[in-house]
C-alpha positions, 0 to 999 in steps of 0.5 A: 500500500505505501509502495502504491501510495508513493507511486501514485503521488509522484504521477499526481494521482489520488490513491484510493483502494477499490472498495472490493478489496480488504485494504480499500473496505477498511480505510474507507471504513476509518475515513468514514464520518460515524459518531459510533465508531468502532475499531474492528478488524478484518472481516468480509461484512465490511466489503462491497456487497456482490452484486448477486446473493449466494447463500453458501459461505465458503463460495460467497468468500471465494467470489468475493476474493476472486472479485478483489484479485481482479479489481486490485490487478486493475488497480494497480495498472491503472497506477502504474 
């Protein structure tokens, strides 16, 4: 994240993670305005919902990190 972070300042681009992925969910989530903030840790409730609902648990988990693979990928040639 800081590697990214530093590159994406000496290109004049704004780093924002995609709400997808872990990182992207919890800085949006301490950035965020709550006036009951909790801290918490990593946990698949914060990221953005799939767009379909899937009941199993483990495939849920697995489509919603197969989703964050593609999107940081994506992320990261759009950076570099």
């Amino acid at each position: 994240m800081v590697a990214y972070s530093i590159i994406s300042r000496l290109k004049g681009k704004g780093l924002k993670f995609p709400a997808t992925t872990m990182l992207g969910s919890l800085s949006k989530y301490i950035s965020t305005e709550n006036t009951h903030f909790q801290p918490m840790n990593a946990n698949f409730g914060i990221i953005k919902p799939l767009d379909t609902k899937i009941k199993d648990k483990k495939e849920k988990y697995k489509m919603l990190s197969d989703r964050a693979v593609k999107d940081i990928e994506k992320f990261r040639e759009d950076i570099i």
